[in-house]
C-alpha positions in Angstrom: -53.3 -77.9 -15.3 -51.6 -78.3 -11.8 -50.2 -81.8 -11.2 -52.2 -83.6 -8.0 -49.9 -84.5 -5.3 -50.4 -87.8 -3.4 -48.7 -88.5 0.2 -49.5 -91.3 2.6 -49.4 -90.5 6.7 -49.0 -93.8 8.7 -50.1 -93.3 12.7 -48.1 -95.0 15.6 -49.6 -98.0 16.8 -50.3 -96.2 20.1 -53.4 -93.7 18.3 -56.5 -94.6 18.2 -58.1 -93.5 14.7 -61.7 -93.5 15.7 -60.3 -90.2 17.8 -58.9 -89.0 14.6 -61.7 -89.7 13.0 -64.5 -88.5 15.4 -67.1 -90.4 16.2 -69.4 -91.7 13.3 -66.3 -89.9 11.1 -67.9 -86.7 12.0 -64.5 -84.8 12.4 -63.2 -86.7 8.9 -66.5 -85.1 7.3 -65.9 -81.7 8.9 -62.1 -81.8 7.5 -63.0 -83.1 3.7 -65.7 -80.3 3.3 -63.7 -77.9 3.7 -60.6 -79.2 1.0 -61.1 -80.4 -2.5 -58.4 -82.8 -1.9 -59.3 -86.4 -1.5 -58.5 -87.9 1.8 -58.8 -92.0 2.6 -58.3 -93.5 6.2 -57.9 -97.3 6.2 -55.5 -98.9 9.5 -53.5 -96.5 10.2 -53.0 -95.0 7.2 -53.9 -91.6 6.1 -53.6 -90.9 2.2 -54.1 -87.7 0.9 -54.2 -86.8 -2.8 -55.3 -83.7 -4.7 -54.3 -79.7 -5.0 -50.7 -79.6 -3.7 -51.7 -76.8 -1.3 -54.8 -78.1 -0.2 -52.3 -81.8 0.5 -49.7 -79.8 2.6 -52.5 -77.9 4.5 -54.0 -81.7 5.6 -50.6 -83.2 5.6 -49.9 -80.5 8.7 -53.5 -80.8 9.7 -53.8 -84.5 10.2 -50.2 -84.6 11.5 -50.9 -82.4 14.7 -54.1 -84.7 15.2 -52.0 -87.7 15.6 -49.6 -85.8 17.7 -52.4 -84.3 19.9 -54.3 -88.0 20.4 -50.2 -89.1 20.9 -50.0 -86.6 24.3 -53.6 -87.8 25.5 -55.6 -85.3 23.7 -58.6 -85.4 22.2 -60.0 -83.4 19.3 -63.3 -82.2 18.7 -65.3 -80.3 15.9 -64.3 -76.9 17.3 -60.2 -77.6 17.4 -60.3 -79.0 13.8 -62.4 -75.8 12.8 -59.8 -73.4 14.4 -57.1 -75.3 13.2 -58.0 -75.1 9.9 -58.7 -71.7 9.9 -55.4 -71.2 11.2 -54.0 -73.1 7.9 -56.5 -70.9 5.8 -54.6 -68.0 7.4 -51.3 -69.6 6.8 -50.0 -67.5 9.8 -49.7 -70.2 12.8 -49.4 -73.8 12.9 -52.9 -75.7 15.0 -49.6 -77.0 17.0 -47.8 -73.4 17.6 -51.0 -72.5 19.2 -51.4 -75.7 21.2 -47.8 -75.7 22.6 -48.2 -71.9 23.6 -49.4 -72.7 27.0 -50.0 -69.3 29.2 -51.1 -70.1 32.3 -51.5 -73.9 33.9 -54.2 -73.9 36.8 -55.7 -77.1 38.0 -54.4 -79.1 35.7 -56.3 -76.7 32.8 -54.2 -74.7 30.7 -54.8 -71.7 29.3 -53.5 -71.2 25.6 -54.7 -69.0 22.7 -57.2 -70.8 20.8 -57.3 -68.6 17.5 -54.8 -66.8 15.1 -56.1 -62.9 16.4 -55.5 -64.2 20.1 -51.8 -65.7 19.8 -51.3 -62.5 17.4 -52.7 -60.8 21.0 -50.5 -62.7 23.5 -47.6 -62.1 20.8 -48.2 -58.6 20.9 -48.2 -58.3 25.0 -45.0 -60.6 25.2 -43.0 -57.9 22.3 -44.8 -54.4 23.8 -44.6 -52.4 26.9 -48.3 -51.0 25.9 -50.5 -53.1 23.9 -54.0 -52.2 22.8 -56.7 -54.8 22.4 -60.0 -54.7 20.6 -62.5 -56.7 19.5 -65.7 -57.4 20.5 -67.0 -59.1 23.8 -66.4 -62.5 24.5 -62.7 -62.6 22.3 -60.8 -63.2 25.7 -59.1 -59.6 25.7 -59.5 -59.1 29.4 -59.0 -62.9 29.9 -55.9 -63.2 28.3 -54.5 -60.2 29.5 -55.0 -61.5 33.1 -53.2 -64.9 32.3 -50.3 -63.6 31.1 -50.4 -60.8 34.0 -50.3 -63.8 36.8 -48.1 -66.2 34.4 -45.5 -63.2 35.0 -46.1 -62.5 38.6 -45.3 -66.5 39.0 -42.2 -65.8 37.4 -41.3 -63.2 39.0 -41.3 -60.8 36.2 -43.5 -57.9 37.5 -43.9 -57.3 41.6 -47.0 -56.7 41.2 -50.4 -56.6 39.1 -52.6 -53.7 39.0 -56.3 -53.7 37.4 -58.1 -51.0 36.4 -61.3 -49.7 34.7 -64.1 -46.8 34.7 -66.4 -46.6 36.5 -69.6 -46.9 33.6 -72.7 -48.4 34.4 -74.2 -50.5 31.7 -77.4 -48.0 30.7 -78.6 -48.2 34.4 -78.2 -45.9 37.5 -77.5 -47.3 40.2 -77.6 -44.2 43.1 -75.4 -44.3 45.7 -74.0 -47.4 46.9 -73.9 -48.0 50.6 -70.4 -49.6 52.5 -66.7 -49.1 52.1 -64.8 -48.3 48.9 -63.9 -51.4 48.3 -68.2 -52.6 48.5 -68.5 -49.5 46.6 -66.8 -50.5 43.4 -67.0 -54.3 43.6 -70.2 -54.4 41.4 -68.1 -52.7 38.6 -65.0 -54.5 38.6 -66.3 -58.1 39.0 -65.2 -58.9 35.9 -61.6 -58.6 36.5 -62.3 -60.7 40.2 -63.7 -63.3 37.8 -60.9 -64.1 35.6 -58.8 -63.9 38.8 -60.2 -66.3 40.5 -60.0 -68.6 37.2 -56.5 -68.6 37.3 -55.5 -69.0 40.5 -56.7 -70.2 44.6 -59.6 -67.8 45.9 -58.0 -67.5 49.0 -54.5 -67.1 47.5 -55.8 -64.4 45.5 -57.6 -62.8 48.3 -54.6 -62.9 50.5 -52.4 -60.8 47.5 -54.9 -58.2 47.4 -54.9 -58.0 50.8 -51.2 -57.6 50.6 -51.1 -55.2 47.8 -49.5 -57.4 45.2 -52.7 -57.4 43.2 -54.9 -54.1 43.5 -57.9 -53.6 41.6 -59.2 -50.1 41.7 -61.5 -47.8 39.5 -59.4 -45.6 37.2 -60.2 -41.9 38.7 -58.0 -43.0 41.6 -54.6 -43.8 39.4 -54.1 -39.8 39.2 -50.0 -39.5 40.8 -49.3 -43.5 41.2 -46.2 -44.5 40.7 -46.5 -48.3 39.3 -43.3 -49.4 38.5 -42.7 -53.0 38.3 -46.0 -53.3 37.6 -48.4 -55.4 35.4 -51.4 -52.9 34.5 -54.4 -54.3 32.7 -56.9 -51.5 31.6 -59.8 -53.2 31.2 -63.0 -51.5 29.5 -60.8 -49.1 27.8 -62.9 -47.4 25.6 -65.2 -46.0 28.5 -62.8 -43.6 29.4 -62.9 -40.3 28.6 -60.9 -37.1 27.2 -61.6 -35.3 30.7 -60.2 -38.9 32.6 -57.2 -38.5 30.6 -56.6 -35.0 31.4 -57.0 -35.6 34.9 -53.4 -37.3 34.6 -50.6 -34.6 34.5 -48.3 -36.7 33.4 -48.2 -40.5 32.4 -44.3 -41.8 32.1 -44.0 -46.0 30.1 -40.4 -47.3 31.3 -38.2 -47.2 28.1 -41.2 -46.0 26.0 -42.5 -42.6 25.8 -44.5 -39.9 27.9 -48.0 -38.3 28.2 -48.3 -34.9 29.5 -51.4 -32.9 30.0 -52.0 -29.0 31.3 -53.9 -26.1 31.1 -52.2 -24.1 28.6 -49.3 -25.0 26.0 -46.7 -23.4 28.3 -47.5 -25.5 31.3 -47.5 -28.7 29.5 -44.6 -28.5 27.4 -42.9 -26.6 30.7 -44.2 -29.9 32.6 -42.6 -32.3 30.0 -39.4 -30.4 29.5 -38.7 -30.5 33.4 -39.3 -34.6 32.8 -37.0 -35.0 30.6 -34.5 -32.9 32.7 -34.8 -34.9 35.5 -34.5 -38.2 33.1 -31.1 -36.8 31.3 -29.7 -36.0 35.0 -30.9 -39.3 36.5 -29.0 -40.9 33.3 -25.8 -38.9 33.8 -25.8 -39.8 37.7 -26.3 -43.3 37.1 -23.2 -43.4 34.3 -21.1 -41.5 36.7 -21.7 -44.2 39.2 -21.2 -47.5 37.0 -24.3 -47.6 35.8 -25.8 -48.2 39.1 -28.7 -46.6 40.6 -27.6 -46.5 44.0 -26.3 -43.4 44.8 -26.8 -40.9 47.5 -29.3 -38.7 45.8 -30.3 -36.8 49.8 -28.8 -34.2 51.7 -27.5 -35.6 55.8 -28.6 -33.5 58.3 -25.4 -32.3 58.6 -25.0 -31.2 55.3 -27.7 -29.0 55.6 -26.3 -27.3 58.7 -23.0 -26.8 56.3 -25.6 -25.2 53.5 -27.1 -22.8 56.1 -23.9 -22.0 57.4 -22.6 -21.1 54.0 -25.8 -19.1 53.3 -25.8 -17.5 56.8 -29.7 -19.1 57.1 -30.9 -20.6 60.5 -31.9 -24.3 60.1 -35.1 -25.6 61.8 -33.9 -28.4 64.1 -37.3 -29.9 64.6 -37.5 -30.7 60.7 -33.9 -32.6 60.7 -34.7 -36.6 61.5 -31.2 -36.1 64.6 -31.3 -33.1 66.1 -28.1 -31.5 67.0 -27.3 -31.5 71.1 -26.3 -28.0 70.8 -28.3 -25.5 68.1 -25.2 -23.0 67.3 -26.0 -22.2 63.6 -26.4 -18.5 62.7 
């Protein structure tokens, strides 16, 4: 028979306990169904007694509830439900959760609210690629997009770049009429949405319009270069085995390559001229301090040199100074 453990939490004098308590005790209720351990509120005083797990799980429970109402905060029936699923879990603390503050807009900040979506956030802080899935409505693309501006505050990434396929949802829409951009707006509304959540409309608006945040459709990523970049791939699972093909070659900074082709010869001949180029970019930079700013172009002059060398006659008209006098044989 295990022996029952009994522990007594006294509140400061500055919390009220009818907001521990919820109204008409309805939060206390919620709390004892869901523990066999006893649990008395009288003053300020919390006393717990029971299962010695089920007393440590309430003993951490009912101490973030007295820090929360401590910062201002006040709890309702859905915190106390996540936060004791989190202590079911035994994988994050309701307070490691609260504390893990994303994004801060309007005085409303955006934090994970469940174990999968810090395990989520987690994931994108550790990761150059992350994949997310779950069904609609867990905050994938949400989330994603916080942590996408919280890093372009910070100056982490120069830029953000969203992306998705262009699926309609079981309807046809025709043509569309207007630009590009009025062309795919109905389809990536959803990222615009979270955007605009985060952050000013017109200090959005005025990013895209300067290219620090682009939102385009995903056939039209084929040969980008996106370095420093934040990429959220939203709708993932749309995309296709032809899409992907479409991409010769897909290079992740410090990660690992894709490479596509028509034949085995062309694509590992495409991959092994990549890595090529990588090894002699590393070698150049080492030679150089580890720097890389090097001269990596040919002057004008040392072209003329070349052709002289190679008794070859150098356009003029394709050099950016043209020579006064064109002597080269």
């Amino acid at each position: 028979m295990t022996d029952n453990t009994h522990i007594a939490l006294t509140a400061p004098a500055s919390v009220d306990m009818a907001l521990i308590t919820g109204p008409g005790d309805n939060l206390l209720r919620i709390v004892q169904s869901a523990f066999t351990a006893r649990i008395g509120v009288r003053g300020d005083m919390i006393t717990l007694e029971g299962d010695p797990t089920d007393v440590q799980s309430l003993t951490v429970l009912f101490s973030d509830l007295i820090k929360l109402v401590e910062e201002g905060g006040k709890p309702d029936g859905d915190y106390v439900r996540h936060a004791i699923d989190l202590l079911r879990a035994d994988e994050y603390s309701p307070r490691a959760l609260r504390e893990d503050i994303l994004l801060t807009y309007r005085g409303r900040a955006v934090r994970p609210k469940t174990a999968g979506q810090k395990r989520y956030v987690d994931a994108i802080r550790a990761n150059t690629i992350t994949f997310g899935v779950g069904p609609a409505g867990t905050g994938k693309t949400y989330l994603a997009m916080a942590m996408a501006v919280a890093a372009l505050k910070r100056k982490e990434v120069g830029r953000i770049i969203l992306t998705r396929p262009v699926v309609e949802a079981g309807e046809n829409l025709g043509f569309l009429p207007g630009t590009l951009e009025e062309k795919i707006d109905p389809y990536i509304r959803p990222l615009y949405d979270a955007l605009f959540d985060m952050t000013d409309m017109e200090r959005a608006r005025s990013l895209i319009e300067d290219g620090v945040i682009e939102i385009a459709p995903l056939a039209f990523m084929r040969g980008r270069t996106l370095n420093d970049s934040f990429i959220i791939l939203d709708e993932a699972q749309n995309t296709t085995s032809e899409q992907m093909k479409t991409f010769d070659a897909v290079v992740w900074a410090s990660h690992g390559l894709f490479v596509s082709g028509a034949d085995f010869d062309s694509t590992f001949g495409l991959l092994h001229t990549i890595e090529k180029a990588a090894d002699i970019y590393g070698r150049a930079r080492a030679m150089n301090g580890g720097s890389g700013e090097f001269l990596n172009t040919i002057t004008d002059e040392g072209l003329r040199q070349i052709g002289r060398e190679f008794n070859v006659k150098i356009n003029e008209a394709m050099l950016d100074f043209p020579a006064a006098s064109a002597t080269d044989n």
